[in-house]
C-alpha positions as CSV (number, residue, x, y, z in Angstrom):
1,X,5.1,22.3,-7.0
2,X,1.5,23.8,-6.6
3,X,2.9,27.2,-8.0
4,X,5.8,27.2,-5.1
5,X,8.7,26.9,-7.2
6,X,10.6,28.6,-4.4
7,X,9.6,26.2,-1.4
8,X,10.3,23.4,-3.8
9,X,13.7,24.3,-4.7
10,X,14.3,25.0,-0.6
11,X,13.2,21.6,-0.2
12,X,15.6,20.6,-2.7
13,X,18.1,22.1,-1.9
14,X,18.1,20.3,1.7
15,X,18.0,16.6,0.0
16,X,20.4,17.1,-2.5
17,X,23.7,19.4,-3.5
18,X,23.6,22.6,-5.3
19,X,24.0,20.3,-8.6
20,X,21.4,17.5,-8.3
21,X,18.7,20.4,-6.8
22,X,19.0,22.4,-10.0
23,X,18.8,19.2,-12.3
24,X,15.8,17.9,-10.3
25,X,13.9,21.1,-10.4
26,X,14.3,21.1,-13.9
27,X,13.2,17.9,-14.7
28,X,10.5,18.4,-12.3
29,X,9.2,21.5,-14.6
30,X,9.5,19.9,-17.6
31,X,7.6,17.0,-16.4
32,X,4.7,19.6,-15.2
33,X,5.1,21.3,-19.1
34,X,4.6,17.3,-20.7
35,X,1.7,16.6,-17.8
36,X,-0.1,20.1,-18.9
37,X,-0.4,19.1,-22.5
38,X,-2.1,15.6,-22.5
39,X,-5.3,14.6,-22.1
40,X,-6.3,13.5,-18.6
41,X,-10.0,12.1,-18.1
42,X,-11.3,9.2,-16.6
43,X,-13.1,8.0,-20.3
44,X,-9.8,8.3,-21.7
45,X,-8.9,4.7,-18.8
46,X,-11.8,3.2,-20.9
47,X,-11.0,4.3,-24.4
48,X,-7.5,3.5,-24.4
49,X,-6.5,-0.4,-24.8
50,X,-3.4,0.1,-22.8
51,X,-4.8,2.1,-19.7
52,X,-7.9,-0.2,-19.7
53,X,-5.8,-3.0,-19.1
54,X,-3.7,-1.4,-16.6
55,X,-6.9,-0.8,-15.3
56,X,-8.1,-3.8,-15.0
57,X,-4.8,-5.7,-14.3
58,X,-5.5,-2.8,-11.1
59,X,-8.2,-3.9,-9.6
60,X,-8.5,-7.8,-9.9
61,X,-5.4,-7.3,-7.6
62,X,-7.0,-5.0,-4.7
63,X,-10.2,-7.6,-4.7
64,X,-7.9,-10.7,-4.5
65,X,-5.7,-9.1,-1.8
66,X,-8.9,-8.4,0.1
67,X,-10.7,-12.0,-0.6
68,X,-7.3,-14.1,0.3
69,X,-8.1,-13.6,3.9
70,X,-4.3,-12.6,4.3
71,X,-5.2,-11.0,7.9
72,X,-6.5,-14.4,9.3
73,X,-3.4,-15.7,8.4
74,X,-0.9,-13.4,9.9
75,X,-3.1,-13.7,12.9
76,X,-3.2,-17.3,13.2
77,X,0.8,-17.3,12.5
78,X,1.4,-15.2,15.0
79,X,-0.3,-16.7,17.8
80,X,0.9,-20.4,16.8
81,X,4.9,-18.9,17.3
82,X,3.3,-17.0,20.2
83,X,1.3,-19.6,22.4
84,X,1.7,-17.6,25.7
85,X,-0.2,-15.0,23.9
86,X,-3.2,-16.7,22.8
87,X,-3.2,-18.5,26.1
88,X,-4.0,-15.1,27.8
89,X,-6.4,-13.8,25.5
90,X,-8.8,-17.0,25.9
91,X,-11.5,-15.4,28.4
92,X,-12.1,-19.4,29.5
93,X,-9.6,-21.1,30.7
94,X,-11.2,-24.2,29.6
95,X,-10.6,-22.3,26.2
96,X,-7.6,-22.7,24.3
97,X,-5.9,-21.5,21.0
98,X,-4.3,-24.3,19.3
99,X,-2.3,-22.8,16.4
100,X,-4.0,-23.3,12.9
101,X,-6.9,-24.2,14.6
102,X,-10.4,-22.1,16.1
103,X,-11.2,-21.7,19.2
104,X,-12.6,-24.6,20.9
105,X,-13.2,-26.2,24.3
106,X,-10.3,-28.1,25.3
107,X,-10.5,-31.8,25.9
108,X,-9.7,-32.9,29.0
């Protein structure tokens, strides 16, 4: 809420009826009194066993998204159900796509 407690309940308001706005705010606030109280540091992600693994769990799955080669995939997919695709961006047109394959001379 960013001490706008007035543009928050507007917003509210809009999403929800005059019932679930005044329940939401509420259990926004209280949420806001709970967050204020506890102890929020980074040193507290490598004291506390739970966090740490959380933590951890965290980033060995960013770095194996980003090492699955996941893009090279899609792009290869897409251009072996899409062959008049590839076929136009080959800049030779002794070069063709073949799907699942690299780019290579075609043999004729």
């Amino acid at each position: 809420m960013k001490d706008r407690p007035e543009d928050a309940a507007t917003v509210l308001h809009k999403l929800h009826n005059e019932e679930e706005a005044t329940i939401e705010l509420e259990q926004i606030r209280n949420q806001i009194a709970i967050d204020s109280r506890l102890d929020s540091s980074w040193r507290r992600i490598a004291t506390k066993p739970s966090y740490r693994k959380r933590a951890i769990i965290a980033v060995i799955l960013a770095s194996s998204t980003q090492m699955v080669g996941a893009l090279v995939i899609n792009s290869k997919l897409a251009f072996s159900l899409f062959p008049s695709a590839s076929m136009a961006l080959a800049s030779d047109e002794n070069v063709r796509l073949r799907p699942l394959h690299l780019w290579r001379p075609s043999l004729r």
